[in-house]
C-alpha positions as a Markdown table, in Angstrom:
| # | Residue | x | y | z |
|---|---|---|---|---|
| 1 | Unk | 8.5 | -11.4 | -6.5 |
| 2 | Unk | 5.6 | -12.4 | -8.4 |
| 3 | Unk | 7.9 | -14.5 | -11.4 |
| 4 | Unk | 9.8 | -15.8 | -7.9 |
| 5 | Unk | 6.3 | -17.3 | -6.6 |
| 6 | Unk | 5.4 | -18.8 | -10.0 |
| 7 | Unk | 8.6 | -20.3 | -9.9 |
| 8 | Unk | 7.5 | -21.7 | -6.8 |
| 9 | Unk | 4.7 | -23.6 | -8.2 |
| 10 | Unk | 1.7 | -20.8 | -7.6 |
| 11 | Unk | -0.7 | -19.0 | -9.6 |
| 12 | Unk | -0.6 | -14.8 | -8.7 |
| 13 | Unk | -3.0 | -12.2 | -9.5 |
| 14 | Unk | -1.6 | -9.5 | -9.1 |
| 15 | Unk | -3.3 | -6.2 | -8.4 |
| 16 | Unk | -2.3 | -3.0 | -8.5 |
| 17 | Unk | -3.1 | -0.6 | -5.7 |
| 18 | Unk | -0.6 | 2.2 | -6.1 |
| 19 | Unk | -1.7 | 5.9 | -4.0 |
| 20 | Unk | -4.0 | 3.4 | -1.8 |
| 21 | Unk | -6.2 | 2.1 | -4.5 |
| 22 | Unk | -8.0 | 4.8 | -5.8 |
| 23 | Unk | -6.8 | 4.9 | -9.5 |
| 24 | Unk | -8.8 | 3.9 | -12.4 |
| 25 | Unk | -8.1 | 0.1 | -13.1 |
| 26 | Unk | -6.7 | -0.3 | -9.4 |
| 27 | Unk | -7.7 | -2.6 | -6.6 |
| 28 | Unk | -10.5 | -0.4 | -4.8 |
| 29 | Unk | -11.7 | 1.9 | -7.4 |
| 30 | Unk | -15.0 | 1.2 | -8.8 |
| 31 | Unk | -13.5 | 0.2 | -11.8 |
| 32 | Unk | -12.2 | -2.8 | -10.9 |
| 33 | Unk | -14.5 | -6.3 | -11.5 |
| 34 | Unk | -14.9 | -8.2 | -9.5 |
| 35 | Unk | -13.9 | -6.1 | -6.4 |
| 36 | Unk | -10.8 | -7.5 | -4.4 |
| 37 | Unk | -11.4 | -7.3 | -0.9 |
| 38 | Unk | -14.4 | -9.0 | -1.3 |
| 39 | Unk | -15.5 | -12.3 | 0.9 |
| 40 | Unk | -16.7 | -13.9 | -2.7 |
| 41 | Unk | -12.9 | -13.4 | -4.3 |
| 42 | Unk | -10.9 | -13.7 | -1.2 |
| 43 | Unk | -12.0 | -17.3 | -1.0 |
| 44 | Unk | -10.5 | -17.9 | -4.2 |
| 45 | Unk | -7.0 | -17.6 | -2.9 |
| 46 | Unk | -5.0 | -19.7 | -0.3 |
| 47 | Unk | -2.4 | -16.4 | 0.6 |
| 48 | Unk | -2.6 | -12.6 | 0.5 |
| 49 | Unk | 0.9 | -10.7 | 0.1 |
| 50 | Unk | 0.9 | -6.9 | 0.8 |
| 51 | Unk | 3.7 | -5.7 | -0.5 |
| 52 | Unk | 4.6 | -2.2 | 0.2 |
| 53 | Unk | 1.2 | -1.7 | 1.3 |
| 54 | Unk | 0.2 | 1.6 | 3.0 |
| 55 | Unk | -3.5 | 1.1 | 4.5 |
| 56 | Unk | -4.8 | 4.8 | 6.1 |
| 57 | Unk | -1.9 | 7.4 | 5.3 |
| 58 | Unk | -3.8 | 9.8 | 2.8 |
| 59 | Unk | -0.7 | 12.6 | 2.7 |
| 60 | Unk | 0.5 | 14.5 | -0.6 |
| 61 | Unk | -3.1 | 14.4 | -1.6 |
| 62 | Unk | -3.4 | 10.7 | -2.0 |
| 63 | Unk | -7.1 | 9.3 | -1.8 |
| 64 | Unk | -7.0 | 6.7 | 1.2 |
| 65 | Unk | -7.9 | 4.6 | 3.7 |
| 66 | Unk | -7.0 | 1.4 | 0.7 |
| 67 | Unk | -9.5 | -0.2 | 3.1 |
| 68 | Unk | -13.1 | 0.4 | 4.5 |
| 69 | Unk | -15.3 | -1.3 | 7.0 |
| 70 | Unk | -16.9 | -3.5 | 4.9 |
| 71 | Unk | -13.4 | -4.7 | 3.0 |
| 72 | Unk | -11.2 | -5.1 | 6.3 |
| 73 | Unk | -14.0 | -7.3 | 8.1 |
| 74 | Unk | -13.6 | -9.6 | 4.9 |
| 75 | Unk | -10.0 | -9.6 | 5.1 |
| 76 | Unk | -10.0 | -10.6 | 8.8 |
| 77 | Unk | -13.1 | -13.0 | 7.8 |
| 78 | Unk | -10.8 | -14.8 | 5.4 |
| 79 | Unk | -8.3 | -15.3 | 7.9 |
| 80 | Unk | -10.5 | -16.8 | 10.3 |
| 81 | Unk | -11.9 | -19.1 | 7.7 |
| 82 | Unk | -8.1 | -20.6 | 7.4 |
| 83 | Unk | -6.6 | -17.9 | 4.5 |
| 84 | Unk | -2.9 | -16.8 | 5.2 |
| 85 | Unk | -1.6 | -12.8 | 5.2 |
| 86 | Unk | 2.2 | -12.3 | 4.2 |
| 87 | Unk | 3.1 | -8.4 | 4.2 |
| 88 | Unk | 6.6 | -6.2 | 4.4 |
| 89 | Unk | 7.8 | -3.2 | 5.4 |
| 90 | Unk | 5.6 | -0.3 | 4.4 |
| 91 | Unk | 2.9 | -2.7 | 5.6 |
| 92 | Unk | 4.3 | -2.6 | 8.9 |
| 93 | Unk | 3.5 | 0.8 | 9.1 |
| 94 | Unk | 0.5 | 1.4 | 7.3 |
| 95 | Unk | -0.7 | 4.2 | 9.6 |
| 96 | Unk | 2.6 | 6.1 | 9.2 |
| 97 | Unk | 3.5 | 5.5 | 13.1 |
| 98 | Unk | -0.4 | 5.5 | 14.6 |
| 99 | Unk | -2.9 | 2.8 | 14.5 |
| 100 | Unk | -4.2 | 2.0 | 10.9 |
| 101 | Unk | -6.5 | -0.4 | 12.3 |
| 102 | Unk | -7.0 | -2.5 | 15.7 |
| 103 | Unk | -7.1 | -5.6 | 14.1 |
| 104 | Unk | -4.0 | -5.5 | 12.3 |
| 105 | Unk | -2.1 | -2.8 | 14.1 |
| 106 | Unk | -3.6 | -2.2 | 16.8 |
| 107 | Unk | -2.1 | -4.0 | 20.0 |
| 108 | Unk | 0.1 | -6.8 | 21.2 |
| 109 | Unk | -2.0 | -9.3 | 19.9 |
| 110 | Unk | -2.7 | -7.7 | 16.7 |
| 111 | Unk | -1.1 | -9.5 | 12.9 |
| 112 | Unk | 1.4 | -7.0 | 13.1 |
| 113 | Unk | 1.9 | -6.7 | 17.4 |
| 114 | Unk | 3.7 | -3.4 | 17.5 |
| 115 | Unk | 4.2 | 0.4 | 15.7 |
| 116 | Unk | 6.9 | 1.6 | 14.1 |
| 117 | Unk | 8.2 | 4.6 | 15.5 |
| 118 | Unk | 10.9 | 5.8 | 13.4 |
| 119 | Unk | 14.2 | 4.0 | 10.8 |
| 120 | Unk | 17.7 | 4.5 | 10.1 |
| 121 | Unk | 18.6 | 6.4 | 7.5 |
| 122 | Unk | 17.1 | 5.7 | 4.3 |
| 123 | Unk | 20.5 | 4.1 | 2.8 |
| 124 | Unk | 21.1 | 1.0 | 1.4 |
| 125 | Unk | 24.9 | 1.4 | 2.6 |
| 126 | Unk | 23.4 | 1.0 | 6.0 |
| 127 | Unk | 24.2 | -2.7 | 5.6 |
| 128 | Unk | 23.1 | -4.8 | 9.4 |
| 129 | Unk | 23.8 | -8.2 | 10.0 |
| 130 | Unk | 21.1 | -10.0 | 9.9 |
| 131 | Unk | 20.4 | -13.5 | 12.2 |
| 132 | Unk | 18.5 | -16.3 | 11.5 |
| 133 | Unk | 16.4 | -17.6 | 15.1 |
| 134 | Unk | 14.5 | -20.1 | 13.5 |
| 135 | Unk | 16.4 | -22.1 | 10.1 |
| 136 | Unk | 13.5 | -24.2 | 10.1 |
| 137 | Unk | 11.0 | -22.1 | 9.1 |
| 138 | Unk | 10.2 | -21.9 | 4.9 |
| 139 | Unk | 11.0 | -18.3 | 5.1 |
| 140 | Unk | 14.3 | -18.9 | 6.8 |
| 141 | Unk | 15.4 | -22.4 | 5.6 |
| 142 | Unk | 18.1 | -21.3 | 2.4 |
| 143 | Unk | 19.4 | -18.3 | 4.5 |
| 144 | Unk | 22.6 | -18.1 | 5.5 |
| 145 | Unk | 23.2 | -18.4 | 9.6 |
| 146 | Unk | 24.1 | -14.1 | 9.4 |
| 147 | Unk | 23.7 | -12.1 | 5.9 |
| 148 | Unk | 24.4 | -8.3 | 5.5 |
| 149 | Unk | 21.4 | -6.2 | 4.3 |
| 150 | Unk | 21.0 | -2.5 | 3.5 |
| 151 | Unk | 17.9 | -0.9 | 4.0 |
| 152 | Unk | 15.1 | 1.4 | 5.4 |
| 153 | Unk | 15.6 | -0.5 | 8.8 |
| 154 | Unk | 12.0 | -0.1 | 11.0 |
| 155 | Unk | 12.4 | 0.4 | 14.8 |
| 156 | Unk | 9.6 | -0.9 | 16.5 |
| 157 | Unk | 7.9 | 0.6 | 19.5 |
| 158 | Unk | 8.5 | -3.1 | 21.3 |
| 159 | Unk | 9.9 | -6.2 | 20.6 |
| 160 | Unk | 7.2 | -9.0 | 19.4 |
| 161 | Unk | 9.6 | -11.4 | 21.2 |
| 162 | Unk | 6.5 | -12.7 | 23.6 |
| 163 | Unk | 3.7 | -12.4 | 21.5 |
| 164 | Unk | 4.7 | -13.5 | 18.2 |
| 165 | Unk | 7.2 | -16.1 | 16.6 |
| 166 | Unk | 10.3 | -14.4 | 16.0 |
| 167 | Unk | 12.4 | -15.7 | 12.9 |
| 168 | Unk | 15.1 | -12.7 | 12.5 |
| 169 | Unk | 16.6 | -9.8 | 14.3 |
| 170 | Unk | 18.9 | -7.4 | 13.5 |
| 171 | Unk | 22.3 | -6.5 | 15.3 |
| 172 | Unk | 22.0 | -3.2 | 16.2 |
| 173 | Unk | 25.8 | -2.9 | 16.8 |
| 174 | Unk | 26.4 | -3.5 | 12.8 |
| 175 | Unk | 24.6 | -0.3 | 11.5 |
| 176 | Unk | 23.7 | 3.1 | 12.7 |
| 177 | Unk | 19.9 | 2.1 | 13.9 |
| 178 | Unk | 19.1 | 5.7 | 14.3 |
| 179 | Unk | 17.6 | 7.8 | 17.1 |
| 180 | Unk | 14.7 | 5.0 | 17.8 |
| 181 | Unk | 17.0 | 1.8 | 18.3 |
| 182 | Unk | 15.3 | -0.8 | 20.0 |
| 183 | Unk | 18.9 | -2.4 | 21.3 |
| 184 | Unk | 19.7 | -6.0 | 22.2 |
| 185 | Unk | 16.2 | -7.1 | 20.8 |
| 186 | Unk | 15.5 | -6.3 | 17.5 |
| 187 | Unk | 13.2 | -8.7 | 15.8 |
| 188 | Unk | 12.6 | -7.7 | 11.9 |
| 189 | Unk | 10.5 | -10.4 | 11.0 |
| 190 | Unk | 7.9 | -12.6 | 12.4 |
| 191 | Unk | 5.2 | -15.2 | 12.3 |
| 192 | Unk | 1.7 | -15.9 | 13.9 |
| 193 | Unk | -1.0 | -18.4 | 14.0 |
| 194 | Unk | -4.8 | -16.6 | 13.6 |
| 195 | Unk | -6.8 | -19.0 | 15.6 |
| 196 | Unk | -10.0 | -19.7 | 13.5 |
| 197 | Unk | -13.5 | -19.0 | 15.2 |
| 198 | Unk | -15.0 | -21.2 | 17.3 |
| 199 | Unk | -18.9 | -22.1 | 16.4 |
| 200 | Unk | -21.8 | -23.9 | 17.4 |
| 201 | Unk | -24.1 | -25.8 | 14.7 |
| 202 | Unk | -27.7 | -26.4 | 15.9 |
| 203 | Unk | -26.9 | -29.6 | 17.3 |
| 204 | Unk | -24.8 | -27.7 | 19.9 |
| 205 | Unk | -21.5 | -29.3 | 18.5 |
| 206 | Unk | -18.9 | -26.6 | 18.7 |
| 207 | Unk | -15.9 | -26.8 | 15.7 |
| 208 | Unk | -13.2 | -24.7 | 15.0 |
| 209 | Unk | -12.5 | -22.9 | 11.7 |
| 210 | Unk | -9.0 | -24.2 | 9.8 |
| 211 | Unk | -6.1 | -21.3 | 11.6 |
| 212 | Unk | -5.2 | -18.8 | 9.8 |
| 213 | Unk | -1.2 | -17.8 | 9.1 |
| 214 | Unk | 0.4 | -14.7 | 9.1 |
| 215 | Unk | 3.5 | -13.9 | 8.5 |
| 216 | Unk | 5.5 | -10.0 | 8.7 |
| 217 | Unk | 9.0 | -8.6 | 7.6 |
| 218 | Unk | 10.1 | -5.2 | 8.2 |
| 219 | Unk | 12.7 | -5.3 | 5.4 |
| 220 | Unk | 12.1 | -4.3 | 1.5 |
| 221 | Unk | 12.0 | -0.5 | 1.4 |
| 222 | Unk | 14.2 | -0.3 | -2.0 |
| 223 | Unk | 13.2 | -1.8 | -5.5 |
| 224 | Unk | 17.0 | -2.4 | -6.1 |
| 225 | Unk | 17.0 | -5.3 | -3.0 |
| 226 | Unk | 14.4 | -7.2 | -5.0 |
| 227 | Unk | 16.1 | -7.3 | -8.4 |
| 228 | Unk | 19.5 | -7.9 | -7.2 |
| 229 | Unk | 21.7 | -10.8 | -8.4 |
| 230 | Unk | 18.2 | -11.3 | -10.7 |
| 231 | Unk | 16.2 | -11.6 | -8.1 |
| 232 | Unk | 17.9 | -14.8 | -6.1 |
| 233 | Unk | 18.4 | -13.1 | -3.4 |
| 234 | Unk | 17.2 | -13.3 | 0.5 |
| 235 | Unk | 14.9 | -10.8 | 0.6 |
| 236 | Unk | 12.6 | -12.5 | -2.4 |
| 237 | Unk | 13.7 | -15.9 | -0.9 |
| 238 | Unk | 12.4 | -15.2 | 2.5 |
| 239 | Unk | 9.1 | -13.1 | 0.8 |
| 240 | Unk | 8.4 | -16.5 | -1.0 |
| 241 | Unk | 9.0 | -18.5 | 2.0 |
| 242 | Unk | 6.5 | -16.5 | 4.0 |
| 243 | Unk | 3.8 | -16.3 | 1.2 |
| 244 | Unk | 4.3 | -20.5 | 0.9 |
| 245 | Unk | 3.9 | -20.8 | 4.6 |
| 246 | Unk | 1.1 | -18.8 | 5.1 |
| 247 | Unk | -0.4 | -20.2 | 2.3 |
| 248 | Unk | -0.5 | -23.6 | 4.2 |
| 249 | Unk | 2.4 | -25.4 | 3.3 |
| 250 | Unk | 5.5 | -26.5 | 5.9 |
| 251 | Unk | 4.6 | -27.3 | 9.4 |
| 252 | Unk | 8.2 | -27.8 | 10.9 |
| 253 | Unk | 7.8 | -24.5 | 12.5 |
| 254 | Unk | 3.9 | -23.7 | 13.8 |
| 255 | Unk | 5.3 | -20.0 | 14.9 |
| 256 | Unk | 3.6 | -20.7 | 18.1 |
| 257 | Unk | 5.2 | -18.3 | 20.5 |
């Protein structure tokens, strides 16, 4: 992902928060300077990608939340103030089925809009057809009308369908969706605009903050997905395209509802 984005044309930093960030060296241990989730260093960068990224669940005797008070109302500050949040799978579910946080997981109008209440079989032979509902957007534009993917697949607790911009679904009736299928509507990934705060200057004049982006895929559970066919693939193609969009470029779809 990272050599596909510098391919792409960006710079990455890329920070390593493995058993929620506690390690020695990793993203919110003590060790690490500057501190990430800071308002000083998110302002250096136009996107945020998390990858994988498990915010709250502390089982097997992992240290956790990744993510206090302080570091979460800079991460929703930074959106505000026009920065742009791609994230898949694990990061769909960073509360392990419960609320991480309201913000982010916490309601229909949060980033991510719903929970994840339980997958298919954890088999990449579970291959569903995946469908394109929006070719126009940078995360969708060089996929194919339907592709085949195996995977972890994530059923939701509802469909984002009227909240957020929906850009794929999956077809249940390809794959065995397990005990928690969703059905007809089964969107898998999906955009949002982050309306910027409104303030008022001492003149009285109100302005609004630059929007935010941010941008969500259930699909990514298995390493070998990324690196297949040497990483040209559509799940790193659509990662990318999310990460470029939220990070301000493309405006052909606004992923208004």
């Amino acid at each position: 992902v990272k050599a596909a984005l510098e391919d792409a044309g960006y710079d990455v930093d890329w920070e390593d928060c493995t058993d929620n960030g506690g390690n020695r060296g990793n993203c919110d241990h003590p060790s690490e300077n500057p501190r990430v989730f800071t308002d000083r260093n998110l302002e250096r960068y136009d996107a945020l990608l998390f990858l994988n990224a498990s915010a709250s669940w502390a089982g097997g005797g992992k240290p956790g939340p990744l993510w206090d008070a302080q570091q979460r109302a800079a991460i929703i500050r930074y959106t505000q103030n026009g920065g742009g949040i791609a994230a898949n799978h694990n990061a769909t579910d960073m509360g392990a089925g419960v609320m991480s946080w309201d913000w982010w997981d916490g309601g229909e109008q949060s980033v991510v809009g719903t929970l994840m209440r339980g997958h298919a079989r954890t088999d990449r032979t579970n291959v569903a057809d995946v469908h394109v509902e929006d070719p126009n957007h940078l995360s969708t534009l060089t996929l194919p009308p339907v592709y085949g993917f195996g995977d972890e697949h994530y059923n939701f607790v509802r469909s984002v369908r009227d909240t957020h911009h929906v850009l794929l679904t999956l077809d249940e009736s390809s794959y065995d969706p397990g005990p928690n299928a969703m059905g007809e509507d089964h969107p898998i990934t999906w955009c949002k605009r982050y309306h910027g705060r409104r303030v008022v200057d001492g003149t009285g004049d109100a302005r609004r903050y630059k929007d935010g982006r941010t941008w969500v895929t259930g699909m990514g559970h298995f390493g070998a997905s990324y690196a297949e066919n040497g990483g040209d693939n559509e799940l790193v193609k659509q990662l990318v395209g999310g990460v470029r969009w939220v990070a301000g470029e493309g405006h052909r779809s606004d992923c208004e509802n």
